[in-house]
N, C-alpha and C positions, 0 to 999 in steps of 0.2 A: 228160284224155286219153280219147280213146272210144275204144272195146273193138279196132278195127281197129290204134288207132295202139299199143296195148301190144303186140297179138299182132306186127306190123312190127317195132316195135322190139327185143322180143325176140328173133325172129329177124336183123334188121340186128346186133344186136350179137355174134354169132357169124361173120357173113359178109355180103357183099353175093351173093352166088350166093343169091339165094332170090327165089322166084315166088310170084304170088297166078296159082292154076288154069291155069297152064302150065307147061309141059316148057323147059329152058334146055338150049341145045347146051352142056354140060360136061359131064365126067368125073365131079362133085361137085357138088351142088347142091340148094335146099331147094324144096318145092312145097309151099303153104299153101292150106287152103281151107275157108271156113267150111259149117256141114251141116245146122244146125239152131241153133233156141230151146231155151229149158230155163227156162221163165219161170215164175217165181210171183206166182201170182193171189188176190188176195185182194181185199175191198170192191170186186167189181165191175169191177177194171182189173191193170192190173200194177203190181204192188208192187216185185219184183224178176224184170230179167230178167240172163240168160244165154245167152253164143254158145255153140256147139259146134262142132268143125270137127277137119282132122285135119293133121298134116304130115308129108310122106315125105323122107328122104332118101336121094338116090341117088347111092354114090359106090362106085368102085373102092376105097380104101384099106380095109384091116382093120384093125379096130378102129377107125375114125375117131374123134379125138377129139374130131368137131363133133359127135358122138351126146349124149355127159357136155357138152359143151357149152350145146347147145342146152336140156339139161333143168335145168341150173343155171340158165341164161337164163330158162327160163319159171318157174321158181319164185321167180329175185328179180323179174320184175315180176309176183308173187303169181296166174299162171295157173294151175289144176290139170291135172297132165296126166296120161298113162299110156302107158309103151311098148305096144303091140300086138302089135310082131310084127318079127321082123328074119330074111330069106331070102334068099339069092343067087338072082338072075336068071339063068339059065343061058346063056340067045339075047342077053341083052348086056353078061352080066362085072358087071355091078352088083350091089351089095349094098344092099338096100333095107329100109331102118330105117322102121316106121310107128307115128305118134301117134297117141293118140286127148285133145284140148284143152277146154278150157273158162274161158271169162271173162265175168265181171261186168263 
């Protein structure tokens, strides 16, 4: 499985509402996007590398429970991740949850 189809999958298993780098017409919904490498170099080439990227999600409901969702999600297909940051949007009622990801 390469590193795109874990992070998809993690998120498909939570919901079909989720996007690679764009905005979906819903109330609720995930936007994923990769930001960087994080690769380790050794003898000349890569040894081991790593994606980094983030995911937002943007839903009206409080306390969504695609939040505990989605971070169960990314920990059984073994991604490390890290909440960042969670703030109501004032100009459009959203409540926007943000990741910060990483996979081998």
């Amino acid at each position: 499985m390469t590193w795109y189809e874990r992070i998809i999958a993690a998120h498909v298993a939570v919901t079909e509402q989720v996007s690679h780098l764009e905005k979906l017409e819903s109330d609720r919904y995930f936007v994923w996007a990769e930001d960087g490498a994080n690769d380790l170099m050794a003898g000349g080439g890569h040894a081991e590398r790593a994606v980094s990227g983030t995911t937002d999600l943007f839903t009206k409901v409080e306390f969504d429970p695609w939040a505990e969702a989605l971070e169960d999600s990314l920990s059984r297909y073994g991604i490390a991740w890290s909440l960042v940051s969670v703030a109501l949007e004032e100009e459009t009622g959203f409540i926007h949850y943000s990741w910060d990801w990483e996979v081998c």
